[in-house]
ROVEX-815077 format. One record per residue (C-alpha): residue in three letters; x, y, z. Coordinates in steps of 0.001 Angstrom, whole numbers, plus 524288, in hexadecimal, padded with zeros to 5 digits. Example, Ala and Ser with C-alpha at 12.3 -4.5 7.8 and 13.67 -1.06 7.14 Angstrom:
2
ALA8300C7EE6C81E78 SER835667FBDC81BE4 
REM end
This chain:
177
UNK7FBC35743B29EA5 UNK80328581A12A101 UNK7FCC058CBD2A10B UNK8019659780299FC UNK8042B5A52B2A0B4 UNK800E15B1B3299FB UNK807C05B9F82A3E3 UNK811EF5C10A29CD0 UNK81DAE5C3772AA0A UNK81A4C5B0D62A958 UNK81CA25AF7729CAD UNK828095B83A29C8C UNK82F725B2E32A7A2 UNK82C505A3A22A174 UNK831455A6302942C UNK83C325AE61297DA UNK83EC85AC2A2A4D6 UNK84A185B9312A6C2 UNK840245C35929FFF UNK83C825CDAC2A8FE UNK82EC45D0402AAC5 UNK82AA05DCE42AA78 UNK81CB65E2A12AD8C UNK8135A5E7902A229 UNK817F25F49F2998B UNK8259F5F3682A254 UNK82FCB5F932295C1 UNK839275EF8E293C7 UNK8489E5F4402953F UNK84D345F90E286FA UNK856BF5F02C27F8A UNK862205F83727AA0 UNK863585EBA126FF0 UNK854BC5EF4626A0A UNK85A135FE3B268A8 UNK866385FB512615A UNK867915EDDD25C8E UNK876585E9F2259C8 UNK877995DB542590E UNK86E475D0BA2551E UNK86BB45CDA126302 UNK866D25DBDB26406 UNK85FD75DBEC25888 UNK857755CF5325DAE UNK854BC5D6BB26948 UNK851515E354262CA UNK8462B5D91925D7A UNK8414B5D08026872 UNK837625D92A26DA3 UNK82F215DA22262EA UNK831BF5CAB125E1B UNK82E585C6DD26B61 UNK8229C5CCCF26AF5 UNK81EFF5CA8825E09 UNK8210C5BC01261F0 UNK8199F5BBD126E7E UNK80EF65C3F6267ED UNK80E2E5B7ED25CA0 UNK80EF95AE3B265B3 UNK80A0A5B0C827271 UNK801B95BD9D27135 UNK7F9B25BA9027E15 UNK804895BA5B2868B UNK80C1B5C68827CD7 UNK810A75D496284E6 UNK81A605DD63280D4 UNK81F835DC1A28C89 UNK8217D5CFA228D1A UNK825A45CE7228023 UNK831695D8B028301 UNK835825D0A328F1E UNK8372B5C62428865 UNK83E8F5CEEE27CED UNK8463D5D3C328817 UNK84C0D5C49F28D5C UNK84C775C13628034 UNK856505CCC027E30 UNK85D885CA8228B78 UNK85F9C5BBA528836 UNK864555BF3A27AC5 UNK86D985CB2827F94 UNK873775BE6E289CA UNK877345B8F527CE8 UNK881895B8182780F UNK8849B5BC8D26A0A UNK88E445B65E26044 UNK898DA5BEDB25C08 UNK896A05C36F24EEA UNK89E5C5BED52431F UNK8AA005C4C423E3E UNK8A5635D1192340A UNK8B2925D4CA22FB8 UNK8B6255C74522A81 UNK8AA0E5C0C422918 UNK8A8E65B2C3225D7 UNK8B7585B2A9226D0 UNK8BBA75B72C23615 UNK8B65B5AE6923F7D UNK8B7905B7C024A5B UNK8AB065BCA1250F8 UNK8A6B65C7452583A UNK8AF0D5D47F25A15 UNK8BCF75D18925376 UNK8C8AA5D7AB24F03 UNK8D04D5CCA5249D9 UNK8C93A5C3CE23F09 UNK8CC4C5B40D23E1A UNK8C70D5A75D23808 UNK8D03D59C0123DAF UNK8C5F85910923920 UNK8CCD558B1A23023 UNK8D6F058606237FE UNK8DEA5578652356F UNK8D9915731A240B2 UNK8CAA0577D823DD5 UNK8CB5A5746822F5B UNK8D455567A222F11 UNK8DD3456FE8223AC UNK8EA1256F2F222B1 UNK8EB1A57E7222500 UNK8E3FC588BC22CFB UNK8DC85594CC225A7 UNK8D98559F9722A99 UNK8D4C55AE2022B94 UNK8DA3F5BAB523554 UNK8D8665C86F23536 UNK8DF695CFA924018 UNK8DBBA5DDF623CA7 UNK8E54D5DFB9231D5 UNK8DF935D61E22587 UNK8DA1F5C92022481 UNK8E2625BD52221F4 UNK8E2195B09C21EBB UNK8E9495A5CE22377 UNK8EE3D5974C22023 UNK8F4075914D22CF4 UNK8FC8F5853522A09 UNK8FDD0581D4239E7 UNK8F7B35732723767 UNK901DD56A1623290 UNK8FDA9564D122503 UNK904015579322516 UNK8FC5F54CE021D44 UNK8FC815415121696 UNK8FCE05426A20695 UNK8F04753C74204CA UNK8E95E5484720E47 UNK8EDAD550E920369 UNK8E320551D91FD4C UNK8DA9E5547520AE2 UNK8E57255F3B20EC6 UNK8E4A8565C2200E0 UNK8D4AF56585203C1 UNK8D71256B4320F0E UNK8E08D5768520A8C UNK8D73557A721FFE9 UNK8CC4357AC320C1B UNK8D46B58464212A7 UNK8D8F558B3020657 UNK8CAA058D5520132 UNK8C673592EA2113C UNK8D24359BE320DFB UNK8CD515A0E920181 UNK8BFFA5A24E20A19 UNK8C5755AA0B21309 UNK8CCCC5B15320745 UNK8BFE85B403201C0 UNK8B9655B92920F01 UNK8C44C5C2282123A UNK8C1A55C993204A0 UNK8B2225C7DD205E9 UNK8B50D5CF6B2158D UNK8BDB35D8D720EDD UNK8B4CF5DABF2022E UNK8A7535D88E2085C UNK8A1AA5E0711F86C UNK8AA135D79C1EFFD 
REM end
């Protein structure tokens, strides 16, 4: 049977073996995140003190300190900061531009022949100037007459993802309509 420690610098090191142990009433560094949350990894570690402690006051009060409870805050925050973050979506063209993170130049190249099995390519660009649509013909469309009816399926796939896109461009452009 283990016996379980109480000491706070033990229990610290065990669960999270990089915290740093600091002596009683020690101030811990300040966290420019907690100040001025700007992303949602910020805003989770504007938070973790007090849901740490919160948590270790539910459900381990005999072994709870503040201190503790903000050194383990404090990895939490380092571990998370190590991590990293998936660009954001596109906000200009949403659902639309499949870009991510800072860009300048807006795309969706998805729908591609070779993706989609269509005859034809569809997509969406927007270099700056104004969005546009595209059909690219680039895949030969040879087939037998009795795939006609699976080609013309597949045309009226890509034609209704054009209309799609036709209908996100104005929804991005007219976000109240």
């Amino acid at each position: 049977m283990h016996k379980l420690t109480t000491n706070p610098a033990i229990l610290a090191t065990a669960i999270c073996p990089q915290a740093e142990v600091r002596p009683r009433g020690e101030a811990a560094p300040t966290d420019p995140a907690r100040e001025h949350p700007t992303t949602d990894t910020d805003r989770v570690i504007a938070v973790l003190p007090e849901a740490i402690a919160q948590a270790m006051r539910t459900a381990i009060p005999e072994l709870y300190t503040p201190e503790l409870a903000a050194q383990f805050a404090e990895t939490m925050a380092a571990e998370l900061r190590q991590t990293p973050q998936a660009d954001a979506a596109c906000t200009i063209w949403p659902g639309l531009c499949t870009e991510t993170g800072e860009h300048d130049d807006h795309a969706n190249h998805q729908l591609s022949a070779t993706e989609t099995g269509w005859p034809v390519s569809i997509g969406f660009v927007d270099l700056g100037s104004h969005p546009l649509l595209y059909v690219d013909t680039g895949m030969a469309a040879d087939f037998d007459p009795e795939d006609a009816p699976k080609v013309a399926a597949q045309l009226r796939a890509a034609a209704a993802a054009l209309e799609d896109m036709q209908r996100k461009v104005n929804a991005a452009r007219n976000p109240q309509a």
